[in-house]
PDB file of N, CA, C and O in Angstrom:
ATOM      1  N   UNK A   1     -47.212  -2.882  60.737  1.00  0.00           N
ATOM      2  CA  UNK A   1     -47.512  -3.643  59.524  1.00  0.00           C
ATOM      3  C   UNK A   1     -48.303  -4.893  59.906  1.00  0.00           C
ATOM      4  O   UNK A   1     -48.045  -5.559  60.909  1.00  0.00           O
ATOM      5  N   UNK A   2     -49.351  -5.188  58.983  1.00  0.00           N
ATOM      6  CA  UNK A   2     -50.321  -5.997  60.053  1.00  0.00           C
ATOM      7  C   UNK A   2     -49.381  -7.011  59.316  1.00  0.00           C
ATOM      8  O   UNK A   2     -48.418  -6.639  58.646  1.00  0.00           O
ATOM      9  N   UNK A   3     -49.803  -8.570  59.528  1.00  0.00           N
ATOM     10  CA  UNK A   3     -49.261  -9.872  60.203  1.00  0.00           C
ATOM     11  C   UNK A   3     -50.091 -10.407  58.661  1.00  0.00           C
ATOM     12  O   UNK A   3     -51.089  -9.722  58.437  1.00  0.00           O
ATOM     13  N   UNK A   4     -49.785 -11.626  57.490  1.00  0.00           N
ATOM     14  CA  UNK A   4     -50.170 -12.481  56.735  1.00  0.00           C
ATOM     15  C   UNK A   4     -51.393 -13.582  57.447  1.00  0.00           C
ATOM     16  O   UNK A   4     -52.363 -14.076  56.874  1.00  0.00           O
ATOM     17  N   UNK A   5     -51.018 -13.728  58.678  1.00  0.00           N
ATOM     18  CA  UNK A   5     -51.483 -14.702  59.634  1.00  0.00           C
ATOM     19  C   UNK A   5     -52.938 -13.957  59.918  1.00  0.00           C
ATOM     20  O   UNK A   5     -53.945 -14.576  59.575  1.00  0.00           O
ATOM     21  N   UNK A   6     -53.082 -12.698  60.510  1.00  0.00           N
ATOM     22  CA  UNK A   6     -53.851 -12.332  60.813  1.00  0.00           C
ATOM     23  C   UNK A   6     -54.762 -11.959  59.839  1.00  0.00           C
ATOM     24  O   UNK A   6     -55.941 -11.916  60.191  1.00  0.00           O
ATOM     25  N   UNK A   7     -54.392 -11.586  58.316  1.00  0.00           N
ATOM     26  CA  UNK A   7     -55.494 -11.239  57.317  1.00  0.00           C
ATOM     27  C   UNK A   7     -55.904 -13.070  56.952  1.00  0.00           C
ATOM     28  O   UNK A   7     -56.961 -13.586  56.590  1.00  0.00           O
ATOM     29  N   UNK A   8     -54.845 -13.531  57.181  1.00  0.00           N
ATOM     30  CA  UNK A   8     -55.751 -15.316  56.872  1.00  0.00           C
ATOM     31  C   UNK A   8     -57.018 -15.604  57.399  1.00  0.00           C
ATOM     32  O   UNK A   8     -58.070 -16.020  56.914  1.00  0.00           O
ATOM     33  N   UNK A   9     -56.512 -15.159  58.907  1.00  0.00           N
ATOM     34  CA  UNK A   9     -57.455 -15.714  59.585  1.00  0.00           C
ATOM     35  C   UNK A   9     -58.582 -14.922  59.527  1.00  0.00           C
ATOM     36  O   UNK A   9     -59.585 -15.608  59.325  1.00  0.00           O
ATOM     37  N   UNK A  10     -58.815 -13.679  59.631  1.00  0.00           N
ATOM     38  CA  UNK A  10     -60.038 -12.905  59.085  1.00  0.00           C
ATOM     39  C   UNK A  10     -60.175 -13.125  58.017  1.00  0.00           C
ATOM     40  O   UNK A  10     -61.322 -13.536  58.194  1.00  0.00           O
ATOM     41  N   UNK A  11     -59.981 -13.283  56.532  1.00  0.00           N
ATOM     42  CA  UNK A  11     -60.727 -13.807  55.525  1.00  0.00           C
ATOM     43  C   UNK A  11     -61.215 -14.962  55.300  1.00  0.00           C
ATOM     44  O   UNK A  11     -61.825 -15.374  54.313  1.00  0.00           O
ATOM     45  N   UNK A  12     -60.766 -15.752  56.770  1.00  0.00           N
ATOM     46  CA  UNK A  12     -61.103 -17.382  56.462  1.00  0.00           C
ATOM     47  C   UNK A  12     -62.159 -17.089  57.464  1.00  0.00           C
ATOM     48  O   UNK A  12     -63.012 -17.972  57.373  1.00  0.00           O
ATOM     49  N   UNK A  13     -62.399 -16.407  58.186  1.00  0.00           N
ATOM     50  CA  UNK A  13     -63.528 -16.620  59.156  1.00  0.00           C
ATOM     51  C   UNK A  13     -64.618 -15.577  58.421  1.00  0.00           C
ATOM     52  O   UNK A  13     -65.816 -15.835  58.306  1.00  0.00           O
ATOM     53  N   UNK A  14     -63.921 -14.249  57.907  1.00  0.00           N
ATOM     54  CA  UNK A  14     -65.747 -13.243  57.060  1.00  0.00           C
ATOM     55  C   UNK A  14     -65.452 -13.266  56.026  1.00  0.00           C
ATOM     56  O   UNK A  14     -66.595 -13.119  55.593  1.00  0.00           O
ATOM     57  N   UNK A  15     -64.831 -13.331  55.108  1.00  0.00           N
ATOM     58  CA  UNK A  15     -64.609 -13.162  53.928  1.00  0.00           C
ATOM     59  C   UNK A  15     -63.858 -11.961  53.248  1.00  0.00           C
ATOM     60  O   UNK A  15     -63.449 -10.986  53.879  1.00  0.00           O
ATOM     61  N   UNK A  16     -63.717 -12.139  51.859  1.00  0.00           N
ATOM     62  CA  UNK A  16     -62.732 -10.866  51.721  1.00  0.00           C
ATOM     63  C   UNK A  16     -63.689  -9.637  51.851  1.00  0.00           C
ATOM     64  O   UNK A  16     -63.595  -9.069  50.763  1.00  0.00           O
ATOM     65  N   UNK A  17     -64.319  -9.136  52.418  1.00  0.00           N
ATOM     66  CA  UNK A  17     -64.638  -8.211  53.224  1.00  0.00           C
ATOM     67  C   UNK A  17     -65.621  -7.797  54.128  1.00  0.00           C
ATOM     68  O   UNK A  17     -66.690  -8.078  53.585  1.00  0.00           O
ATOM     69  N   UNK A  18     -65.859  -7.225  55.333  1.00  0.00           N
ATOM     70  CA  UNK A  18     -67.055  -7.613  55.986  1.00  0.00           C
ATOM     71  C   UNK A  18     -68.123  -6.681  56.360  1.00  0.00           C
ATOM     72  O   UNK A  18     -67.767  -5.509  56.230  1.00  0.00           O
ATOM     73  N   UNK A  19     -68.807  -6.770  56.601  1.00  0.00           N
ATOM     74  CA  UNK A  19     -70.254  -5.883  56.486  1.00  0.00           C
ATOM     75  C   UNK A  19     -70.296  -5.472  57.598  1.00  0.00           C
ATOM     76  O   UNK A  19     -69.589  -5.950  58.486  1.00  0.00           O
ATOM     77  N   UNK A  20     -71.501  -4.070  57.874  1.00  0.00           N
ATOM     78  CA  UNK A  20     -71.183  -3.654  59.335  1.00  0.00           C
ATOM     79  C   UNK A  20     -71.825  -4.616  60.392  1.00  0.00           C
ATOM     80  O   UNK A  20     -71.229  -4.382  61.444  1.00  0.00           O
ATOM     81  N   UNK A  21     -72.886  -5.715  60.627  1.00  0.00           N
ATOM     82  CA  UNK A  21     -72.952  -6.302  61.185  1.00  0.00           C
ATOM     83  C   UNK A  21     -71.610  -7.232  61.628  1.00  0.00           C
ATOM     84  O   UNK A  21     -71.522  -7.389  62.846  1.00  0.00           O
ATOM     85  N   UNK A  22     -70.752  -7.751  60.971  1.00  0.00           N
ATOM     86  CA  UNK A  22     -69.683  -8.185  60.897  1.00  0.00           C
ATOM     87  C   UNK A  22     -68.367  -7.761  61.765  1.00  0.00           C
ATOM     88  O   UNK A  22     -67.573  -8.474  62.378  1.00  0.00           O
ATOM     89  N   UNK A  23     -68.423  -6.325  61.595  1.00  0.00           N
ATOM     90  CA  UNK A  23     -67.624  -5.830  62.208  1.00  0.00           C
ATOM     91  C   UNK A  23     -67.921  -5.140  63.322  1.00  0.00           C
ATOM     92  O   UNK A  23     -67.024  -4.517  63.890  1.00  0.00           O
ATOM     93  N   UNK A  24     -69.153  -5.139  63.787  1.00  0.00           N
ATOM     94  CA  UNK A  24     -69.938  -5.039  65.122  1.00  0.00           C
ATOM     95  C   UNK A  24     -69.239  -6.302  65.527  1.00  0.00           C
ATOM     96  O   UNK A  24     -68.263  -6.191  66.270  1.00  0.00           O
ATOM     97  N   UNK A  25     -69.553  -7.275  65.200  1.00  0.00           N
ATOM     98  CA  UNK A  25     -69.530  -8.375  65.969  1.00  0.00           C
ATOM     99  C   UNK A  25     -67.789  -8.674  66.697  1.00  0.00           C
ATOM    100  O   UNK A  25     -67.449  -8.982  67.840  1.00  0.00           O
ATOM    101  N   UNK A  26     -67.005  -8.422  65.476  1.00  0.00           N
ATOM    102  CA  UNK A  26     -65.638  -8.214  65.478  1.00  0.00           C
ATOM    103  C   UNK A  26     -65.581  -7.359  66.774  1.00  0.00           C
ATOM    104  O   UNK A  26     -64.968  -7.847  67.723  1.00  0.00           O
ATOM    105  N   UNK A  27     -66.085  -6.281  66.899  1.00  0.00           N
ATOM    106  CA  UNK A  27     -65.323  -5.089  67.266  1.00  0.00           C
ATOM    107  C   UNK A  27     -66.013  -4.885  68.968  1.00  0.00           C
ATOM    108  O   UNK A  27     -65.526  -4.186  69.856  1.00  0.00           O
ATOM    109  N   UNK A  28     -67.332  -5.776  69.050  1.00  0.00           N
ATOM    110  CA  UNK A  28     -67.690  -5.969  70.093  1.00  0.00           C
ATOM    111  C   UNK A  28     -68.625  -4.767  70.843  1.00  0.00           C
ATOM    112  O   UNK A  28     -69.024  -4.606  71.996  1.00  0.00           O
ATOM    113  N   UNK A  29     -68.802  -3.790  69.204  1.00  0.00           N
ATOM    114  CA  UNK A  29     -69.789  -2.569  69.633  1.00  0.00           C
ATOM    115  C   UNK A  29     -71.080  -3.217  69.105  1.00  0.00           C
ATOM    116  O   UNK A  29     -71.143  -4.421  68.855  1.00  0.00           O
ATOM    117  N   UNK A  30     -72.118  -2.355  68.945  1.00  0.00           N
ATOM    118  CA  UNK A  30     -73.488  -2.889  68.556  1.00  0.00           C
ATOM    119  C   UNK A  30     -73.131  -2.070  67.235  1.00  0.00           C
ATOM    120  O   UNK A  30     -72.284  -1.196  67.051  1.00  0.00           O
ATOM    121  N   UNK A  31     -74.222  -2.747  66.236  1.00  0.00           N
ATOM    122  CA  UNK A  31     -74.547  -1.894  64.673  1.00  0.00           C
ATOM    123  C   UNK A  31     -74.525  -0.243  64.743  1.00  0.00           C
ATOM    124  O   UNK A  31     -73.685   0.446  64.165  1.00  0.00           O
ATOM    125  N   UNK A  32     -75.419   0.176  65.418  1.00  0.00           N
ATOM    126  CA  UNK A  32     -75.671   1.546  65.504  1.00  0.00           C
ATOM    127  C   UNK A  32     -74.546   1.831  65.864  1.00  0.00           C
ATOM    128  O   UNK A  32     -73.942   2.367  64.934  1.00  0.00           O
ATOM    129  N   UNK A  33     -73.949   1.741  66.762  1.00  0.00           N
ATOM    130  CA  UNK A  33     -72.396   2.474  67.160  1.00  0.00           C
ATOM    131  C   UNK A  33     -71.400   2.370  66.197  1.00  0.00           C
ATOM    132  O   UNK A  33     -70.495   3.193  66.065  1.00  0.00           O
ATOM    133  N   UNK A  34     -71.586   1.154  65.375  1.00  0.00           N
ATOM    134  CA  UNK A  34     -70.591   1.763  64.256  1.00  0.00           C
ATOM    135  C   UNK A  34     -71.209   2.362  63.085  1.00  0.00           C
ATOM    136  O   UNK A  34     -70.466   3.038  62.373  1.00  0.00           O
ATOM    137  N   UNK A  35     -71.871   2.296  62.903  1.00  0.00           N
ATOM    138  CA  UNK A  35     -73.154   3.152  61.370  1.00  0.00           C
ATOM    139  C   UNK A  35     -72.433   4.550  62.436  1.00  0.00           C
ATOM    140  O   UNK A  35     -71.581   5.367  62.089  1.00  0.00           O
ATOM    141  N   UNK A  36     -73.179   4.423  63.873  1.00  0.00           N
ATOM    142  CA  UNK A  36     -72.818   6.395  63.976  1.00  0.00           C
ATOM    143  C   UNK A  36     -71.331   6.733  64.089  1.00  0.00           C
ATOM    144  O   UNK A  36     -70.880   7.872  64.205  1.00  0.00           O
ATOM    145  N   UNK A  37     -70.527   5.441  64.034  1.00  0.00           N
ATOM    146  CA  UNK A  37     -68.879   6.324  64.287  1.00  0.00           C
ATOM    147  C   UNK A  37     -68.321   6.438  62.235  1.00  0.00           C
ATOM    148  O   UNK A  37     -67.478   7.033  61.565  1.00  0.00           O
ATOM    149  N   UNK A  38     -69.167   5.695  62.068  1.00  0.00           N
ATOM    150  CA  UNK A  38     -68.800   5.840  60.777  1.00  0.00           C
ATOM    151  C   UNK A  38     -69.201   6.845  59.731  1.00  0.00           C
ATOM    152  O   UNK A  38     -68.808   7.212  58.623  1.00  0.00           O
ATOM    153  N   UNK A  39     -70.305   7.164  60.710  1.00  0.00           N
ATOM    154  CA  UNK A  39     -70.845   8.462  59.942  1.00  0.00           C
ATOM    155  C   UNK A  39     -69.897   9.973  60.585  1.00  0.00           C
ATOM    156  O   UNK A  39     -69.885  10.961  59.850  1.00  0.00           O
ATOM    157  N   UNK A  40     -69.276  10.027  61.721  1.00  0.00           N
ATOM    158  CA  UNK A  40     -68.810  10.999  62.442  1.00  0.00           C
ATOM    159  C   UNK A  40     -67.350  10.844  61.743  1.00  0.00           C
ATOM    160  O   UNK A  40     -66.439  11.640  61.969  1.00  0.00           O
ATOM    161  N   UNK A  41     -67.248   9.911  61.010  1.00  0.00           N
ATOM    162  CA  UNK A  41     -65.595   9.675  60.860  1.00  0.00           C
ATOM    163  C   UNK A  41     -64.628   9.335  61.449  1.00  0.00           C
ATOM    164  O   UNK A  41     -63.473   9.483  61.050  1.00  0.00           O
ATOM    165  N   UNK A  42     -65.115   8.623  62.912  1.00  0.00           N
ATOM    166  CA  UNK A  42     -64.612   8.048  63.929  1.00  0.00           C
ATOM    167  C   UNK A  42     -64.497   6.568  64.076  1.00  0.00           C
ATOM    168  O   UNK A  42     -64.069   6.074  65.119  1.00  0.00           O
ATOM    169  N   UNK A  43     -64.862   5.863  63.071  1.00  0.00           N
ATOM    170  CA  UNK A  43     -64.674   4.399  62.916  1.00  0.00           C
ATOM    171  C   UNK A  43     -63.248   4.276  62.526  1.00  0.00           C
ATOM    172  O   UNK A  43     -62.688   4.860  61.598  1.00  0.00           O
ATOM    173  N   UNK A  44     -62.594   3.180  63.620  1.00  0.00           N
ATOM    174  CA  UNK A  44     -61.272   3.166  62.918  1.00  0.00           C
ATOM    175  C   UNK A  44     -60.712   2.470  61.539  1.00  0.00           C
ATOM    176  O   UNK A  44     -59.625   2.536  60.964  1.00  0.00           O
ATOM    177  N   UNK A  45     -61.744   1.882  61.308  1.00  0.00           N
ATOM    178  CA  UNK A  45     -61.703   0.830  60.420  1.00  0.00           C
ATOM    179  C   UNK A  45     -62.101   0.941  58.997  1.00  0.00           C
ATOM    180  O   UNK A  45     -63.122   0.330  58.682  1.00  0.00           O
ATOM    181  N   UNK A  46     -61.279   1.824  57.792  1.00  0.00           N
ATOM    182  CA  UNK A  46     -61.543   2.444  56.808  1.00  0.00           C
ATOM    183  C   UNK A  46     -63.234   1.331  56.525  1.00  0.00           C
ATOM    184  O   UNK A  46     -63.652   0.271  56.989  1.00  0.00           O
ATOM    185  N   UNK A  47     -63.784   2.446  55.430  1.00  0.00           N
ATOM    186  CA  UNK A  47     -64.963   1.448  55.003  1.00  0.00           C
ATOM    187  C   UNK A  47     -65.423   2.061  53.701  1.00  0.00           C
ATOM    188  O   UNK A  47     -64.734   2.985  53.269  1.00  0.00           O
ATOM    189  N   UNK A  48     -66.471   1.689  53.021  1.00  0.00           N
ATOM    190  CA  UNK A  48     -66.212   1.866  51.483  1.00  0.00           C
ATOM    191  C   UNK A  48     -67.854   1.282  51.315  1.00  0.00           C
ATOM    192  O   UNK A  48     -68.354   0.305  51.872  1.00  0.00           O
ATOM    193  N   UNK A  49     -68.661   2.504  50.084  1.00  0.00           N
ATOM    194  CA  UNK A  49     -70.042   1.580  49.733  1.00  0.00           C
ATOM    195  C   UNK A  49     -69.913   1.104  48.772  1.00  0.00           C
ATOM    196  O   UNK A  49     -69.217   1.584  47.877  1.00  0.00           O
ATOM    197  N   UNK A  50     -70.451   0.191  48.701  1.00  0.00           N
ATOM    198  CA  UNK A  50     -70.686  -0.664  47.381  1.00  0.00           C
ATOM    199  C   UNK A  50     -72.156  -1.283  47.340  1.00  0.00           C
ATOM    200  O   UNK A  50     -72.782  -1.575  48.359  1.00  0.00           O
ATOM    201  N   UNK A  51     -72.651  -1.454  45.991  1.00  0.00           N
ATOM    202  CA  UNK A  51     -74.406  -2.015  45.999  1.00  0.00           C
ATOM    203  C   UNK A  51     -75.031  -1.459  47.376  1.00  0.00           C
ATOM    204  O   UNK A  51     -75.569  -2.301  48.096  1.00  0.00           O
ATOM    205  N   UNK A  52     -75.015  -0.381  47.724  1.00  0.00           N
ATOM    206  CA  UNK A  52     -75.621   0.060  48.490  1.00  0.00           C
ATOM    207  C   UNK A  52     -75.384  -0.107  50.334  1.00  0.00           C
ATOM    208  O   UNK A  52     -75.837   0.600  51.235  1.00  0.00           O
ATOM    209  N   UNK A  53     -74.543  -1.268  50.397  1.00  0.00           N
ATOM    210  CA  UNK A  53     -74.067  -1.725  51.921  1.00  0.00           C
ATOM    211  C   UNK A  53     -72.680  -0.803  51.831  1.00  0.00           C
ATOM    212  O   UNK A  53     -72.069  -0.229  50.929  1.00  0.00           O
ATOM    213  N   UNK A  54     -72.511  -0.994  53.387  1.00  0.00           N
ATOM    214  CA  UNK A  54     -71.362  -0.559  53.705  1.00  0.00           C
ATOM    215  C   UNK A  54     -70.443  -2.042  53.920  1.00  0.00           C
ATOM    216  O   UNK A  54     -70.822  -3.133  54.345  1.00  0.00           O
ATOM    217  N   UNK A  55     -68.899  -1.526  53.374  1.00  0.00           N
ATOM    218  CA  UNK A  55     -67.888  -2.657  54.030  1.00  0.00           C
ATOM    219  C   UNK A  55     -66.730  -2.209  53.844  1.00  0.00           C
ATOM    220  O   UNK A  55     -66.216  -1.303  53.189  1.00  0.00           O
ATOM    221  N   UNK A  56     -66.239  -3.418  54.896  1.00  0.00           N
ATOM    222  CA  UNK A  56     -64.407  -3.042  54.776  1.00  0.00           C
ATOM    223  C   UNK A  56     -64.244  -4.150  54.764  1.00  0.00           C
ATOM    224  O   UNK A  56     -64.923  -5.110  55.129  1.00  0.00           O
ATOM    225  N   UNK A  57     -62.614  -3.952  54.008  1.00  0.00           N
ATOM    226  CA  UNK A  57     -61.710  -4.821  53.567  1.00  0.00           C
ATOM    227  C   UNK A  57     -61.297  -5.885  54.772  1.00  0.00           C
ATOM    228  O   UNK A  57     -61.484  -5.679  55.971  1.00  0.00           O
ATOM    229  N   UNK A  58     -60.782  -6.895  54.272  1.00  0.00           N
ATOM    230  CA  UNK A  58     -60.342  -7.675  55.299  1.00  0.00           C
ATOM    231  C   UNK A  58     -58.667  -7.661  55.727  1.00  0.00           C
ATOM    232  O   UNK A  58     -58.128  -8.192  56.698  1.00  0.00           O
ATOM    233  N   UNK A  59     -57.976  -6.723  54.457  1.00  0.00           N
ATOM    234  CA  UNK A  59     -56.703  -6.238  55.091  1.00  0.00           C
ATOM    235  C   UNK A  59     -56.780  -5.170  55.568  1.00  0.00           C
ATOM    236  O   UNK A  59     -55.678  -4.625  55.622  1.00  0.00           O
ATOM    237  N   UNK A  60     -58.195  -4.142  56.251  1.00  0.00           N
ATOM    238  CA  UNK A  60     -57.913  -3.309  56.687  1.00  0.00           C
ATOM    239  C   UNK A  60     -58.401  -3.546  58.366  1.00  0.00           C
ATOM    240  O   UNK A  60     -58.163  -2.841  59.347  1.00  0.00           O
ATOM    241  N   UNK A  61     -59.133  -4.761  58.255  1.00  0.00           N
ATOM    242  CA  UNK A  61     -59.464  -4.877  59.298  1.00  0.00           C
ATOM    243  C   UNK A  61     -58.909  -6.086  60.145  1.00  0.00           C
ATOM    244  O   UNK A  61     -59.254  -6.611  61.203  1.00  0.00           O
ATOM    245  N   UNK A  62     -57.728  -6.341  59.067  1.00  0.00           N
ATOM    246  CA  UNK A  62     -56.749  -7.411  59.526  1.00  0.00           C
ATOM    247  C   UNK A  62     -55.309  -6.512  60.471  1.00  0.00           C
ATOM    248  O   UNK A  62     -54.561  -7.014  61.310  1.00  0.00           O
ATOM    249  N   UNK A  63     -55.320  -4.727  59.821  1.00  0.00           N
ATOM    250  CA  UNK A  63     -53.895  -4.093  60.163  1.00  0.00           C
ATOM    251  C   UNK A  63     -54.703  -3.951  61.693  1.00  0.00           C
ATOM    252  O   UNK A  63     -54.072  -4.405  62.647  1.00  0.00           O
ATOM    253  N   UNK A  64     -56.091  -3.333  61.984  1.00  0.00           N
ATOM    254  CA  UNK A  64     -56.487  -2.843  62.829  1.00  0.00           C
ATOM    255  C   UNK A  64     -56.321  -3.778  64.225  1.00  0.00           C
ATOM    256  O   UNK A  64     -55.669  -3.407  65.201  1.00  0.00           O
ATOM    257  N   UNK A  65     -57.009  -5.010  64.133  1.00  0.00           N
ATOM    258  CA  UNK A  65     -56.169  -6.073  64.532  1.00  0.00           C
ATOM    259  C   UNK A  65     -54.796  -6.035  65.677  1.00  0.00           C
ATOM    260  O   UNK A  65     -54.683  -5.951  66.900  1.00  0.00           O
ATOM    261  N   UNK A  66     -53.801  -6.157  64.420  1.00  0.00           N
ATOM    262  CA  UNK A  66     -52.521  -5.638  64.741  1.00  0.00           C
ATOM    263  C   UNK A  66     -52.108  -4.887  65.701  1.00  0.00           C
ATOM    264  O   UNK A  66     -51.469  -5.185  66.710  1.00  0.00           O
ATOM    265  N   UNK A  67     -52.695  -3.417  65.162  1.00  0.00           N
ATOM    266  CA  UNK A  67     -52.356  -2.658  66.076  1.00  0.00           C
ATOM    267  C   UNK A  67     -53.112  -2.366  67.045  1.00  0.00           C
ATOM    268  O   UNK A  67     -52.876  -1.192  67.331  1.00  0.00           O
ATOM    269  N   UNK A  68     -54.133  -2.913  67.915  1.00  0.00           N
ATOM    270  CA  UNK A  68     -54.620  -3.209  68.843  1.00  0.00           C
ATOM    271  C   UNK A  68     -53.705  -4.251  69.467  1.00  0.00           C
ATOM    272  O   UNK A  68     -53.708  -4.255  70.698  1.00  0.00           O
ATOM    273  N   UNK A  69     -53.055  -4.987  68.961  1.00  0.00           N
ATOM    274  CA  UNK A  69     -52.637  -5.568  69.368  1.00  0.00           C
ATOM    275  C   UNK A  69     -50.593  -5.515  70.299  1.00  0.00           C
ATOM    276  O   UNK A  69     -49.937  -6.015  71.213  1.00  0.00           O
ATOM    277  N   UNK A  70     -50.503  -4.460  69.089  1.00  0.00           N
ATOM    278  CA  UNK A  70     -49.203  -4.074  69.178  1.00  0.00           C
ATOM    279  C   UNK A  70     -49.548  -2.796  70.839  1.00  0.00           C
ATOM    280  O   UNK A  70     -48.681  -2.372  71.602  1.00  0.00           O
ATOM    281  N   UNK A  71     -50.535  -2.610  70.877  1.00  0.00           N
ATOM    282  CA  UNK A  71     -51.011  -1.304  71.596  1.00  0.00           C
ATOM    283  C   UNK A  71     -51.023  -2.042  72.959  1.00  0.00           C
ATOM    284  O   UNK A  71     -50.411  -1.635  73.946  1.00  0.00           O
ATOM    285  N   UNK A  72     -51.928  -3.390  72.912  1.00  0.00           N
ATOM    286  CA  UNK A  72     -51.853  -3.652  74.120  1.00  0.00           C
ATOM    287  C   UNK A  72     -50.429  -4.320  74.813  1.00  0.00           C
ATOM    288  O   UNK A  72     -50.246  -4.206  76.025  1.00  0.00           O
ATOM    289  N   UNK A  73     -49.553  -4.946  74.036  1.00  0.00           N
ATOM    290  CA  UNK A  73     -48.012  -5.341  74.511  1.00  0.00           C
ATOM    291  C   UNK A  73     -47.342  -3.902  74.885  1.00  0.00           C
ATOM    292  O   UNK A  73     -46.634  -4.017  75.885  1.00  0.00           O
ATOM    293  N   UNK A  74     -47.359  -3.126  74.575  1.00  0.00           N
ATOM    294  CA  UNK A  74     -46.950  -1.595  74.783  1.00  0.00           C
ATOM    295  C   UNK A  74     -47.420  -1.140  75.994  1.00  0.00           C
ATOM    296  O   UNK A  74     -46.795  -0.395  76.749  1.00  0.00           O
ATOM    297  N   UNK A  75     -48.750  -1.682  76.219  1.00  0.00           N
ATOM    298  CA  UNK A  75     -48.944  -0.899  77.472  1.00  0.00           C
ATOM    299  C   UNK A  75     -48.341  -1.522  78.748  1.00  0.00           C
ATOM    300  O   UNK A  75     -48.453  -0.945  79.830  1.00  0.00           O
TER     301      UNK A  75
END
């Protein structure tokens, strides 16, 4: 269950939701790598069009977060 703390802080830093440049930047891949995981259905990070851009939510990319996070204390 992602964290209140953690969707704060991602909507206070991109807004309530962020674009794929955005989440390149987040995610530390380049644009194209997520346009192509997102087209393969391999982006982990649900996403949604609207006016023609692509984006995701900032509570979805607040859980993802999380459980990267929960993943790495686990290991």
């Amino acid at each position: 269950m992602n964290s209140l703390v953690t969707q704060m802080i991602v909507a206070e830093r991109y807004g309530l939701r962020l674009s794929v440049k955005e989440l390149a930047e987040l995610t530390k891949l380049t644009e194209g790598t997520v346009r192509n995981q997102i087209s393969a259905q391999t982006f982990p990070i649900p996403t949604y069009n609207e006016g023609g851009k692509r984006w995701a939510a900032y509570q979805d990319v607040a859980a993802y977060l999380d459980q990267m996070s929960e993943q790495a204390r686990a290991a």
